[in-house]
KENU-338707 format. One record per residue (C-alpha): residue number from 1; residue in three letters; chain; x, y, z. Coordinates in nm, 3 decimals. Example, Ala and Ser with C-alpha at 12.3 -4.5 7.8 and 13.67 -1.06 7.14 Angstrom:
+-------+------+--------+---------+---------+---------+
! lumse ! zavo ! tortor !    east !   north !      up !
+-------+------+--------+---------+---------+---------+
!     1 !  ALA !      A !   1.230 !  -0.450 !   0.780 !
!     2 !  SER !      A !   1.367 !  -0.106 !   0.714 !
+-------+------+--------+---------+---------+---------+
END
This chain:
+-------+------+--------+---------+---------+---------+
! lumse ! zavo ! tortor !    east !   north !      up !
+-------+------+--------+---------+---------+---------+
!     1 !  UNK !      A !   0.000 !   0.000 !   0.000 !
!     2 !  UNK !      A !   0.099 !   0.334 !  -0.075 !
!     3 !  UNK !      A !   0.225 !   0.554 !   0.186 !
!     4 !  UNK !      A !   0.107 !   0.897 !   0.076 !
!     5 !  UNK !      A !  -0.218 !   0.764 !   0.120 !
!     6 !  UNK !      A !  -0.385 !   0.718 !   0.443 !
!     7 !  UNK !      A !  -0.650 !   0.479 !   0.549 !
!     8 !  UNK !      A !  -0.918 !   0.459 !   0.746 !
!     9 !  UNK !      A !  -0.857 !   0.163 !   0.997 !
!    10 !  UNK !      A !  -1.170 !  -0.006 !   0.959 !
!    11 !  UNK !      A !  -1.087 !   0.039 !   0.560 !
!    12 !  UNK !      A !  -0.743 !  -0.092 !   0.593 !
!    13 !  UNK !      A !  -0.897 !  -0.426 !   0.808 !
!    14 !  UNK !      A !  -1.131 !  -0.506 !   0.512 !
!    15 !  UNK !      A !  -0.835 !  -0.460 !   0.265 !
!    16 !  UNK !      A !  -0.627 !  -0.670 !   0.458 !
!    17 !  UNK !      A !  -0.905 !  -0.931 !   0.528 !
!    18 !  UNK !      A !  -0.983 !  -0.937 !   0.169 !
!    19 !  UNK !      A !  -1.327 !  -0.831 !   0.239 !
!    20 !  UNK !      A !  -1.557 !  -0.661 !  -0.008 !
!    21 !  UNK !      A !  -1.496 !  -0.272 !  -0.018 !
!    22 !  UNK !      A !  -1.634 !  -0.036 !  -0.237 !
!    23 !  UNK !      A !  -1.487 !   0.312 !  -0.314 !
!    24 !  UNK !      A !  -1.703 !   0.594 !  -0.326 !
!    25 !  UNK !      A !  -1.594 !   0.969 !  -0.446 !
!    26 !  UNK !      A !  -1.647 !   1.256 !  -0.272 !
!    27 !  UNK !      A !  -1.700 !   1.559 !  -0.494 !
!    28 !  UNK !      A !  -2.076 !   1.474 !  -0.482 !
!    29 !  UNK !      A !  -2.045 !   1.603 !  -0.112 !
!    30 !  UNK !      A !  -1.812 !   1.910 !  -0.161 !
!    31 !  UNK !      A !  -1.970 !   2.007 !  -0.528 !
!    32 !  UNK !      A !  -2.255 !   1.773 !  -0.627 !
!    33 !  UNK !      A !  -2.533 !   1.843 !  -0.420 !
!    34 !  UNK !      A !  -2.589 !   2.148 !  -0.185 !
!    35 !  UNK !      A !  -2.576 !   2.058 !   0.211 !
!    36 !  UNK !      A !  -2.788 !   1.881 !   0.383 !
!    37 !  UNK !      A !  -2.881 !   1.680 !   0.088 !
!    38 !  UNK !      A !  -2.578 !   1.625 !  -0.015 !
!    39 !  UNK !      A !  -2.483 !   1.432 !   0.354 !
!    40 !  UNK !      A !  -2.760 !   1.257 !   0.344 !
!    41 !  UNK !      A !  -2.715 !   1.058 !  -0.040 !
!    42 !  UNK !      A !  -2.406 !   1.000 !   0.061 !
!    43 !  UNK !      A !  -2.524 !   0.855 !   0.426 !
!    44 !  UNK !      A !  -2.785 !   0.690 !   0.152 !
!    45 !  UNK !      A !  -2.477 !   0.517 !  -0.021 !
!    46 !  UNK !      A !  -2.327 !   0.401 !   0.247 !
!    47 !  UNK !      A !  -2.615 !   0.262 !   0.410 !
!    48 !  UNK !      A !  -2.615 !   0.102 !   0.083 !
!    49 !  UNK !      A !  -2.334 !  -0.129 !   0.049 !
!    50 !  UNK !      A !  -2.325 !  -0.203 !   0.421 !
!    51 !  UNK !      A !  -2.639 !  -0.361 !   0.387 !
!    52 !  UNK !      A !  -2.553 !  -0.559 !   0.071 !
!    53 !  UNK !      A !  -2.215 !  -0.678 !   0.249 !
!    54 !  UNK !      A !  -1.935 !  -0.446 !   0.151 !
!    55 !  UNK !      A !  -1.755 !  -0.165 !   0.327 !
!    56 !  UNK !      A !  -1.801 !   0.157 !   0.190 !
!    57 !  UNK !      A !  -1.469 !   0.366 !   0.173 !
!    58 !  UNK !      A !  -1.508 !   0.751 !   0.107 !
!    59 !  UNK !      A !  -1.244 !   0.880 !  -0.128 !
!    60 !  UNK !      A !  -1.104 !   1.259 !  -0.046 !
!    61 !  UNK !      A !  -0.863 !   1.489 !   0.058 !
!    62 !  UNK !      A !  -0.857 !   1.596 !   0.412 !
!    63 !  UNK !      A !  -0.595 !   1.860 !   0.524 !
!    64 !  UNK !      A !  -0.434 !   1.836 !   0.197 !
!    65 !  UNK !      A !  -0.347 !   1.426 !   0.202 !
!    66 !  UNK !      A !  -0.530 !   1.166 !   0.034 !
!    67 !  UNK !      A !  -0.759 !   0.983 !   0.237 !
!    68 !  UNK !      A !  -0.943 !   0.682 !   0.180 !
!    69 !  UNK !      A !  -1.242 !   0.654 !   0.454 !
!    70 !  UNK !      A !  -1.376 !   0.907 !   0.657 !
!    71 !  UNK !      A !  -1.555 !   0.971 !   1.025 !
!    72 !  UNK !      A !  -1.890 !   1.129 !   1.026 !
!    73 !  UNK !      A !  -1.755 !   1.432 !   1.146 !
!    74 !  UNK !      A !  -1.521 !   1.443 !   0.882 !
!    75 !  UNK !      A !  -1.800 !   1.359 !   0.665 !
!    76 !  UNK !      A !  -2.043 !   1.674 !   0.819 !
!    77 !  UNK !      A !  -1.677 !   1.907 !   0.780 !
!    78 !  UNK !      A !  -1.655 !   1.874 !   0.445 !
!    79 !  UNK !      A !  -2.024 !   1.844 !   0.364 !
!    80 !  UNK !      A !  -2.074 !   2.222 !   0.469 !
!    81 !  UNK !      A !  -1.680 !   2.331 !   0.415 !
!    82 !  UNK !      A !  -1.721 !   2.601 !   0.152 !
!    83 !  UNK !      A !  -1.377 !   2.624 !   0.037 !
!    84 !  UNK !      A !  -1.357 !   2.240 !  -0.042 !
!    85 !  UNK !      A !  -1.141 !   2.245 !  -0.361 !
!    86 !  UNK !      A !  -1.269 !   2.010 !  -0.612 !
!    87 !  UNK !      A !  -0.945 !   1.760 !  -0.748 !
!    88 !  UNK !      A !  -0.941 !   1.580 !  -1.016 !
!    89 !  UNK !      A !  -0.601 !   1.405 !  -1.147 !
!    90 !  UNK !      A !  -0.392 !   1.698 !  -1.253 !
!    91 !  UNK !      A !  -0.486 !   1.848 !  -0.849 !
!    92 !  UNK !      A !  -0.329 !   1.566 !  -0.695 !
!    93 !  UNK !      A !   0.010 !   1.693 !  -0.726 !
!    94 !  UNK !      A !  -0.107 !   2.023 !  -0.698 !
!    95 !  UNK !      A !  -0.257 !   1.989 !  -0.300 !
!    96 !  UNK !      A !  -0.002 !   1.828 !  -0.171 !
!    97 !  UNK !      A !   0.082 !   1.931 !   0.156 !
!    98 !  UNK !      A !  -0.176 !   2.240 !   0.156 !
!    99 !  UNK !      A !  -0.378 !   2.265 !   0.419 !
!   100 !  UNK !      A !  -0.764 !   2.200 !   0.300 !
!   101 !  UNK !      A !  -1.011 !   1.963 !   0.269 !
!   102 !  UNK !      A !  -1.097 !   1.861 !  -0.111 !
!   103 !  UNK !      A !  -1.401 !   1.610 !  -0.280 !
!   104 !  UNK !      A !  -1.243 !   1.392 !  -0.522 !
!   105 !  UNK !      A !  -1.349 !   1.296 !  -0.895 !
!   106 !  UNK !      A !  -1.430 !   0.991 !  -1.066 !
!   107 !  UNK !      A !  -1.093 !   1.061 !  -1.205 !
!   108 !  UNK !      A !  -0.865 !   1.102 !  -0.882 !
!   109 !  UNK !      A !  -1.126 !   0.879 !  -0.665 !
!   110 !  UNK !      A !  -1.039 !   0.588 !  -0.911 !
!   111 !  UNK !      A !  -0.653 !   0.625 !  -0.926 !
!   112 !  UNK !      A !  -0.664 !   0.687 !  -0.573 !
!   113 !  UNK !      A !  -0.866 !   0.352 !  -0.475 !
!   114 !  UNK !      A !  -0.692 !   0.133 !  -0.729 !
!   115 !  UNK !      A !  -0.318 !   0.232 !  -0.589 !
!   116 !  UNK !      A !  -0.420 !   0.043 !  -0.237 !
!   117 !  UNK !      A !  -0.591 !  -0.241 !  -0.383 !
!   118 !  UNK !      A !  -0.976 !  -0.140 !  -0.385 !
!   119 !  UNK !      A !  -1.131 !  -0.315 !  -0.717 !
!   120 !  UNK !      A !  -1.463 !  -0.192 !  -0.727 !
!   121 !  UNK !      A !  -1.568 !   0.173 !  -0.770 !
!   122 !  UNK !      A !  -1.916 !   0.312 !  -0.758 !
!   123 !  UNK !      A !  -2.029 !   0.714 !  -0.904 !
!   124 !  UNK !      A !  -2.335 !   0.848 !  -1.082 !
!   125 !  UNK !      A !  -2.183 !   0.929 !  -1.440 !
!   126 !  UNK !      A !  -1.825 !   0.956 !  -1.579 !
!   127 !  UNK !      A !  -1.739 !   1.269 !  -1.748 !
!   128 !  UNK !      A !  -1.691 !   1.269 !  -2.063 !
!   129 !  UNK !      A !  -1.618 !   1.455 !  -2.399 !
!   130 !  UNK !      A !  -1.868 !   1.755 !  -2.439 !
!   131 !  UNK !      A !  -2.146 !   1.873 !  -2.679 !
!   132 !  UNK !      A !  -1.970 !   2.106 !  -2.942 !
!   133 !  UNK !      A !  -1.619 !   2.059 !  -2.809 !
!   134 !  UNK !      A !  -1.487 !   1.769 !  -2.882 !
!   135 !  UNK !      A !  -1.124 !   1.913 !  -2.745 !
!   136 !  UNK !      A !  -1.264 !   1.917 !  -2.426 !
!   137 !  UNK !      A !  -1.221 !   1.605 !  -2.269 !
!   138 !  UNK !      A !  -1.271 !   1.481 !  -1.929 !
!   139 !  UNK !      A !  -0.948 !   1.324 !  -1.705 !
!   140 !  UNK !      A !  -1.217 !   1.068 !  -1.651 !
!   141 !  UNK !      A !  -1.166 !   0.909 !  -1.954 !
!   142 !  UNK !      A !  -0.806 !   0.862 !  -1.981 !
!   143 !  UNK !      A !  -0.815 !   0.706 !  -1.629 !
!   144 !  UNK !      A !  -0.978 !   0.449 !  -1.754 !
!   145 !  UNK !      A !  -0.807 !   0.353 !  -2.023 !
!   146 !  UNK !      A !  -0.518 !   0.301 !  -1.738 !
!   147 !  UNK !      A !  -0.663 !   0.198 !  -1.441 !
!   148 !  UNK !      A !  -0.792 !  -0.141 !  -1.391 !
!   149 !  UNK !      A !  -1.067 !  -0.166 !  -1.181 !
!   150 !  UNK !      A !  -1.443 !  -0.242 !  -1.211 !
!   151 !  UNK !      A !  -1.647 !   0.107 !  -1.219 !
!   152 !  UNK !      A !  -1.996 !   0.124 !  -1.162 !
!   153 !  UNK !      A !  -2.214 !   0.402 !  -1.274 !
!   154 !  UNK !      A !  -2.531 !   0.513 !  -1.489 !
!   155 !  UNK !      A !  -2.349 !   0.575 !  -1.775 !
!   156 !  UNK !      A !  -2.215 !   0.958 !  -1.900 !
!   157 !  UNK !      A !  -2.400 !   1.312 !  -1.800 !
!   158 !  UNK !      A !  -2.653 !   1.299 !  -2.032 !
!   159 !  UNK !      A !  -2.549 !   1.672 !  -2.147 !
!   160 !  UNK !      A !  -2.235 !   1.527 !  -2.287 !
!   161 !  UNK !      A !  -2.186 !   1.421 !  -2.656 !
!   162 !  UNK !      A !  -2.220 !   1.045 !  -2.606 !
!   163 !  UNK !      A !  -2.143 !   0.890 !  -2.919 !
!   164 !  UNK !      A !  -1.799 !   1.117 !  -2.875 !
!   165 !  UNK !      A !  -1.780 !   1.004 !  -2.532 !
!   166 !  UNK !      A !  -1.809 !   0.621 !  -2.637 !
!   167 !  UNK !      A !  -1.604 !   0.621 !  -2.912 !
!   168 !  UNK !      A !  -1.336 !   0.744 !  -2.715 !
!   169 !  UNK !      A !  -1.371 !   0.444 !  -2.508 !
!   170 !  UNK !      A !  -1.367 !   0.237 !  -2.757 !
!   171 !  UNK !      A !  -1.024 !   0.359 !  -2.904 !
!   172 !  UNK !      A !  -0.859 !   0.314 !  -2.615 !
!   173 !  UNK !      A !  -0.996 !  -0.039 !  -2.526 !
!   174 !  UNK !      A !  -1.240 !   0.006 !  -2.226 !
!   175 !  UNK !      A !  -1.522 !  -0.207 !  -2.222 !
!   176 !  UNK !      A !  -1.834 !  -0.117 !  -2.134 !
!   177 !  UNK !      A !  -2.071 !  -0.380 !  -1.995 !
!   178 !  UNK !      A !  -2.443 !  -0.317 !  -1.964 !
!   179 !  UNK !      A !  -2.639 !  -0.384 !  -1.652 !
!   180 !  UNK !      A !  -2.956 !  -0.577 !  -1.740 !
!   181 !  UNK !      A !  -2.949 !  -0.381 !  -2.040 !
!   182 !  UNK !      A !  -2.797 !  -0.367 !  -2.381 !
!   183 !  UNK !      A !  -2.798 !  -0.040 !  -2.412 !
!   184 !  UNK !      A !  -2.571 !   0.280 !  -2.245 !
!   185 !  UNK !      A !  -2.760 !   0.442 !  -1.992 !
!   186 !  UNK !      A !  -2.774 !   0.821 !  -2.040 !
!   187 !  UNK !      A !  -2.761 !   0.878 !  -1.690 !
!   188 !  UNK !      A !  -3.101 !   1.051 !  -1.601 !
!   189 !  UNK !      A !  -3.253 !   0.824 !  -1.924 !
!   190 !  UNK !      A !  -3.246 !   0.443 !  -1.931 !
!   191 !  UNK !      A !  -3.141 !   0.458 !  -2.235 !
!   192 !  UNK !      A !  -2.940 !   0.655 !  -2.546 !
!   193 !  UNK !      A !  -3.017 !   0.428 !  -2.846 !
!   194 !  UNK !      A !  -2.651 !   0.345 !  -2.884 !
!   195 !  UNK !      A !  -2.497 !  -0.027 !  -2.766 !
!   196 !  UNK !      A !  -2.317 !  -0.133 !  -2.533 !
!   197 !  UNK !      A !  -2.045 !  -0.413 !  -2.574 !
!   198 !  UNK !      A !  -2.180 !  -0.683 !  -2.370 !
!   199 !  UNK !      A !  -2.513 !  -0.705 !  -2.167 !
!   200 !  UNK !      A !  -2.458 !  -0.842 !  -1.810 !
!   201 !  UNK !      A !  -2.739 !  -1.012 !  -1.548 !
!   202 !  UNK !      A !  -2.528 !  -1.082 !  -1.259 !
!   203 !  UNK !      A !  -2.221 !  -0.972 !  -1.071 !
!   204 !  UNK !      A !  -2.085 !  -1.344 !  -1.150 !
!   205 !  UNK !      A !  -2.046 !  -1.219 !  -1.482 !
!   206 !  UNK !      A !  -1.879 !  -0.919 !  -1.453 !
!   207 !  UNK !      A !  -1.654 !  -1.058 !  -1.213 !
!   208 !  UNK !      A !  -1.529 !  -1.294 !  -1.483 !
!   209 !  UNK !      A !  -1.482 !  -1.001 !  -1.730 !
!   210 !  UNK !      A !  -1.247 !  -0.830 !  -1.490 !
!   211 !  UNK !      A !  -1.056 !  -1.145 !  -1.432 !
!   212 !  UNK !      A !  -1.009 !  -1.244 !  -1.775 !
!   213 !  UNK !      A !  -0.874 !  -0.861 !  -1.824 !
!   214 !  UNK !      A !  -0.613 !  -0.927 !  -1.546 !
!   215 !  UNK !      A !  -0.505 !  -1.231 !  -1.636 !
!   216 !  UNK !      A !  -0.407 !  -1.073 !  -1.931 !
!   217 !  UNK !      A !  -0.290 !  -0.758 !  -1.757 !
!   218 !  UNK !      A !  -0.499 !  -0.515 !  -1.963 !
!   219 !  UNK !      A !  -0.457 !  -0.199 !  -1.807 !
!   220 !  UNK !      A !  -0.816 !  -0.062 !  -1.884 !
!   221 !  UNK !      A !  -1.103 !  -0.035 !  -1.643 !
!   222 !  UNK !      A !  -1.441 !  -0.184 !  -1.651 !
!   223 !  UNK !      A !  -1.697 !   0.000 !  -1.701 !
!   224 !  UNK !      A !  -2.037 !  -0.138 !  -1.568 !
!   225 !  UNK !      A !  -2.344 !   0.064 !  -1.671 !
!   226 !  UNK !      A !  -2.672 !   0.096 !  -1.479 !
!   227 !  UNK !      A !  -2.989 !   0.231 !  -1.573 !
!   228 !  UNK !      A !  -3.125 !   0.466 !  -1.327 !
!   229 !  UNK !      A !  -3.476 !   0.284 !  -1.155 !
!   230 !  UNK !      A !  -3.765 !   0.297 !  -1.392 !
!   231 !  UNK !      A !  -3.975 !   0.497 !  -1.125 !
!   232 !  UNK !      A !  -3.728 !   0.773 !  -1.114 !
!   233 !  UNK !      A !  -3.632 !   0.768 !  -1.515 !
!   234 !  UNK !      A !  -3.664 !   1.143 !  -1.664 !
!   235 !  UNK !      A !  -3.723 !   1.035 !  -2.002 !
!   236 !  UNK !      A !  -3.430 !   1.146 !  -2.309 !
!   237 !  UNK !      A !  -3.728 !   1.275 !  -2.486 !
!   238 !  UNK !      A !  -3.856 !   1.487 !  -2.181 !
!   239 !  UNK !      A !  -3.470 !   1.593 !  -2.075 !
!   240 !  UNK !      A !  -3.332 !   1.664 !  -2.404 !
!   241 !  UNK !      A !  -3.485 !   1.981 !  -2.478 !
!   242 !  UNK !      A !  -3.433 !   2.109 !  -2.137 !
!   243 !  UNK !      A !  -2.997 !   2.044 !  -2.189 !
!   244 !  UNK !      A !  -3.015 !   2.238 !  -2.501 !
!   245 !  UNK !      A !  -3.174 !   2.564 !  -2.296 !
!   246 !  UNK !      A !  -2.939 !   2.539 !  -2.068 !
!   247 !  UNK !      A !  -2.641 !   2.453 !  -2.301 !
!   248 !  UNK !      A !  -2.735 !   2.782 !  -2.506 !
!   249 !  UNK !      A !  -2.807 !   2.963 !  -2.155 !
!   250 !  UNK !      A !  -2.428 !   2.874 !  -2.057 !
!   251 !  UNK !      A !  -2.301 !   3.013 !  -2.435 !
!   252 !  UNK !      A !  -2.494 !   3.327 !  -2.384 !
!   253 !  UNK !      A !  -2.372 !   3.387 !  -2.024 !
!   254 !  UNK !      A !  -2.049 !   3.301 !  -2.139 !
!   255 !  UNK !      A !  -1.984 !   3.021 !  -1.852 !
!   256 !  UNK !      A !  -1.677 !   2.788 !  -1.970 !
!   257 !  UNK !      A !  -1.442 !   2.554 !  -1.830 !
!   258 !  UNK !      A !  -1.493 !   2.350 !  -1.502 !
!   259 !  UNK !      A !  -1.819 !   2.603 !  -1.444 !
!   260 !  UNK !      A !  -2.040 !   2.436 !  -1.713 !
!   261 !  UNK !      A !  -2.134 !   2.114 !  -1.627 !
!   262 !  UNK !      A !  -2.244 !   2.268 !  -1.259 !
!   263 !  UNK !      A !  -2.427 !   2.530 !  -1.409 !
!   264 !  UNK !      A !  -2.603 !   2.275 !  -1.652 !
!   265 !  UNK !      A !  -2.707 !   2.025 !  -1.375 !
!   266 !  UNK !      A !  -2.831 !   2.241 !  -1.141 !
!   267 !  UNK !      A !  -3.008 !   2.493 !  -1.462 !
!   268 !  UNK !      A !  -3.143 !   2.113 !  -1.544 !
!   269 !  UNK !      A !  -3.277 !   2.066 !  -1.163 !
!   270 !  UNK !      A !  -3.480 !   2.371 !  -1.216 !
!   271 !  UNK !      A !  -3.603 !   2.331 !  -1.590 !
!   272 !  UNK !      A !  -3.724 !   1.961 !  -1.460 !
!   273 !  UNK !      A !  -3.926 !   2.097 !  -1.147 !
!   274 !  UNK !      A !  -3.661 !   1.893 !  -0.906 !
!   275 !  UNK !      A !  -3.699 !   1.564 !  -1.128 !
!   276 !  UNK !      A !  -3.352 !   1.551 !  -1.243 !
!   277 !  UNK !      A !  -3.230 !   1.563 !  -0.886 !
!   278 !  UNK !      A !  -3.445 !   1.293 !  -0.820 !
!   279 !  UNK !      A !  -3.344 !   1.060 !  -1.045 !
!   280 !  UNK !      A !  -2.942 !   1.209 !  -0.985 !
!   281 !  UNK !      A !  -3.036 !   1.072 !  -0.604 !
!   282 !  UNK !      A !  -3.203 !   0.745 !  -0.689 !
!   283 !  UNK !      A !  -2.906 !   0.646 !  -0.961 !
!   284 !  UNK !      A !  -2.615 !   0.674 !  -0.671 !
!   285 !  UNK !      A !  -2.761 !   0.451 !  -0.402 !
!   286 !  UNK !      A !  -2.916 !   0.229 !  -0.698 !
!   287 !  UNK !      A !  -2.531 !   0.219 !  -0.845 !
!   288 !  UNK !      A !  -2.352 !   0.223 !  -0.468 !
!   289 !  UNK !      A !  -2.620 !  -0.120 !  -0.474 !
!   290 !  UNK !      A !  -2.522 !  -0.319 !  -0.762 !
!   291 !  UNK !      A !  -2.140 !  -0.236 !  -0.706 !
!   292 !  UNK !      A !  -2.140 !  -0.350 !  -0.365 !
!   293 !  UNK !      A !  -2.271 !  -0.685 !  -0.551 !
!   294 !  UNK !      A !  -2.032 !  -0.724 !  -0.766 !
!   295 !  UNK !      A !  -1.754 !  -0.627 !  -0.471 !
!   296 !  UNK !      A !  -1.878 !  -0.948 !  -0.248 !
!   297 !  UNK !      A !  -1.884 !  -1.139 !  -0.583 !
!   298 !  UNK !      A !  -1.514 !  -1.060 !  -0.650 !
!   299 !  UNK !      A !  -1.423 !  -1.134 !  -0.278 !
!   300 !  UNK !      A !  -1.614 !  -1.485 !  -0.307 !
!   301 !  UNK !      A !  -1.349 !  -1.590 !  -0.544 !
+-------+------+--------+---------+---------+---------+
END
């Protein structure tokens, strides 16, 4: 294990006991929802995988280390800590030894978790390569092409370009599995129209995806794709028309950079009369569900 990154006890007992563990990031607490709520999806997460079997382990930075679990107080400190910096890969180097608190990425929460041995990973939706920029690229995707672990989430933001998004995948060899489903989830939308490369129906099977990849020391994540609940789905015809008003909002105001895709979720929450916050809550704890699944599954063999 790495020493520049500290664990939780009760983490590092599960790692050590080989136990199921699933990683979870943090930026949904420091950037993805406002507080209370966003203390109490991530309480929801938790609650989650402990009840399915698995230890959840929190992802972050706390006093400008990496840290892989954290107390509830820590958890209530950074869930109302306004100056939380949000780090993705490039930050890691960046924070070192500042002192701060910081929610980590899919991006930095995966690299992170895969350096002490975690395997399974569960987030709402990667990032991905955006609508009308196709330079603009999220650190998501290049982590993994290069990290292996299994990732669990409800596809990419649905205000992303997603055929961009998946053939970038594709290029650089990450497969992307389908939960009950053989189609990629568009994250508030059970589905996108476009394929995924293999459907799955159990965690057996993904489990033996992931192995066959190590035994042949692929470097690439897998990425496991869940459609959000059917009760909660905002439909891609219903959802669609309210990303483009707040895509051409975001032009007019001239908001760029890391500012967009907050602007555009929580623009989206208000266009949707709460429903896409909704569905944003009921994707986590249904992903945080099937990962911690597929994490006993992988510890079973």
């Amino acid at each position: 294990m790495s020493t520049d990154v500290r664990l939780e006890p009760s983490v590092a007992k599960a790692l050590a006991e080989a136990a199921p563990v699933v990683a979870l990031e943090s930026a949904l607490i420091s950037h993805g929802f406002a507080h209370p709520a966003n203390l109490d999806i991530v309480r929801r997460m938790m609650g989650v995988v402990e009840e399915t079997g698995a230890k959840p382990a929190i992802v972050a930075i706390w006093d400008g280390q990496p840290v892989i679990g954290l107390s509830s107080l820590q958890l209530a400190d950074l869930a109302t800590d306004i100056d939380a910096a949000k780090v993705s890969l490039r930050d890691l180097g960046l924070i070192s030894g500042r002192v701060g608190h910081g929610g980590t990425t899919v991006a930095a929460t995966a690299f992170l978790a895969q350096r002490v041995g975690i395997q399974v990973f569960a987030t709402g939706g990667i990032g991905g390569v955006h609508r009308g920029h196709p330079d603009d690229v999220s650190a998501d995707l290049s982590v993994l092409a290069s990290t292996p672990m299994i990732v669990v989430c409800a596809g990419a933001k649905s205000i992303l370009d997603l055929p961009r998004t998946l053939e970038y995948l594709e290029t650089w060899g990450v497969p992307v599995l389908g939960w009950q489903t053989d189609e990629f989830p568009a994250f508030y939308s059970r589905g996108s129209g476009l394929p995924v490369d293999l459907e799955v129906t159990e965690a057996a099977e993904v489990v033996r995806v992931f192995q066959t990849q190590r035994a042949l020391e692929l470097p690439q994540a897998v990425l496991v794709t869940v459609p959000v609940p059917i009760a909660d789905e905002v439909p891609i015809r219903v959802v669609e028309p309210l990303i483009s008003q707040a895509l051409a909002e975001a032009e007019a105001q001239g908001i760029v950079g890391k500012s967009i895709t907050p602007f555009i979720l929580e623009r989206l929450v208000e266009l949707s009369g709460n429903r896409t916050r909704q569905a944003n809550e009921s994707l986590l704890a249904n992903n945080a569900r099937v990962a911690a699944q597929i994490a006993a599954a992988l510890s079973s063999v």
